[in-house]
C-alpha positions in Angstrom: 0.0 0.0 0.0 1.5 3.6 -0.8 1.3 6.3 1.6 0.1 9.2 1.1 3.2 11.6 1.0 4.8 9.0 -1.9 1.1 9.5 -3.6 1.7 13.5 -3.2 5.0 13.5 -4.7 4.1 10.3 -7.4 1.0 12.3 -9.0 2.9 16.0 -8.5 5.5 14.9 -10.9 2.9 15.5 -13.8 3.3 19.1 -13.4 7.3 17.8 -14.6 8.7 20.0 -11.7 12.4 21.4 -11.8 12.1 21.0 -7.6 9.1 19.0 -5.5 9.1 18.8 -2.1 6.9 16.8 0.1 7.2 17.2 4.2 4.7 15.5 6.2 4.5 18.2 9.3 1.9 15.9 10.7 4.1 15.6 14.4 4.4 19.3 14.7 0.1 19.0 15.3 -2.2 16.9 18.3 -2.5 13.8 16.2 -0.9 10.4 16.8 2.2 9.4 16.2 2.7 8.2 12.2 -0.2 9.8 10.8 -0.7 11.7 7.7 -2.7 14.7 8.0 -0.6 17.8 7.5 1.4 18.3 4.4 3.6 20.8 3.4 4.2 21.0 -0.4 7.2 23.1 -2.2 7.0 22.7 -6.2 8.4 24.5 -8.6 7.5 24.7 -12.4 7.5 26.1 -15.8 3.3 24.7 -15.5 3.2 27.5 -13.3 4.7 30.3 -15.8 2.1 33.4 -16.2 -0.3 31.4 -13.6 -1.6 33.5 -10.5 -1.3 31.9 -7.4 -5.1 30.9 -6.9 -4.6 29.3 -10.4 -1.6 27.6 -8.8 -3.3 26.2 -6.4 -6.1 24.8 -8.0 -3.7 22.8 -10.1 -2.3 21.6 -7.5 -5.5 20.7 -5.4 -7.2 19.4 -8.9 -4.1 16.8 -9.4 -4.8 15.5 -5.5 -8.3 15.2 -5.0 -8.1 11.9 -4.1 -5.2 12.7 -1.2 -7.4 15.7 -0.1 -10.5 13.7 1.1 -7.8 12.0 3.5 -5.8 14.7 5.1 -6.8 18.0 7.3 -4.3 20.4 6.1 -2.0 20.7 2.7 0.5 23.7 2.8 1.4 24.9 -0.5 4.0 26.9 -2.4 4.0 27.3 -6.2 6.7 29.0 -7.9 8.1 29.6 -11.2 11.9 28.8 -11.3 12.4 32.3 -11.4 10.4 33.1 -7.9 12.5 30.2 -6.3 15.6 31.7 -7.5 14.6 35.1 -6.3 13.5 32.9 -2.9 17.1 31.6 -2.6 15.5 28.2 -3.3 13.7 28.1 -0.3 9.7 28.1 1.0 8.3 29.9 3.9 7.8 27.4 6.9 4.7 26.4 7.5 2.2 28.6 9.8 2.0 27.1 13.4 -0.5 24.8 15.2 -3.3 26.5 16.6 -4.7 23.6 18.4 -8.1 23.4 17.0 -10.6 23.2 19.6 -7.9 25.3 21.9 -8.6 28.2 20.2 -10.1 30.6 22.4 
């Protein structure tokens, strides 16, 4: 059976990225331990060239449909080679835990 991050990164690789990166950030949230609910995505294509962001995204989230009915959170950044270049080849971290029903 595949997990889910090798599923990510397996159907990403139609969008023929110059950089993917998958990080399950599933432990940094209240869930037990080796599950995968919270994904952090870094991909970089020319698919993306001339694309705004929410167009991006939708891609992105059109591609994994299937993933997104089984995990809570996806964290995603879509670049062009030339925004990861201009990003020093690196993504933002992901925003941190809120705790869900610990919000006040």
């Amino acid at each position: 059976m595949i997990n889910i991050k090798n599923s990510i990164e397996l159907k990403l690789l139609s969008l023929q990225p110059q950089f993917l990166e998958v990080i399950n950030e599933s432990h940094k949230h209240n869930v037990s331990e080796g599950s995968e609910s919270h994904f952090k995505v870094t991909i970089v294509s020319d698919e993306f060239n001339g694309k705004m962001l929410l167009t991006r995204h939708r891609m992105v989230n059109n591609i994994l449909a299937d993933e997104l009915h089984s995990i809570h959170a996806l964290v995603m950044h879509t670049m062009t080679i030339e925004e990861w270049f201009e990003k020093n080849g690196k993504s933002d971290e992901s925003p941190p835990c809120l705790g869900g029903s610990k919000i006040k």
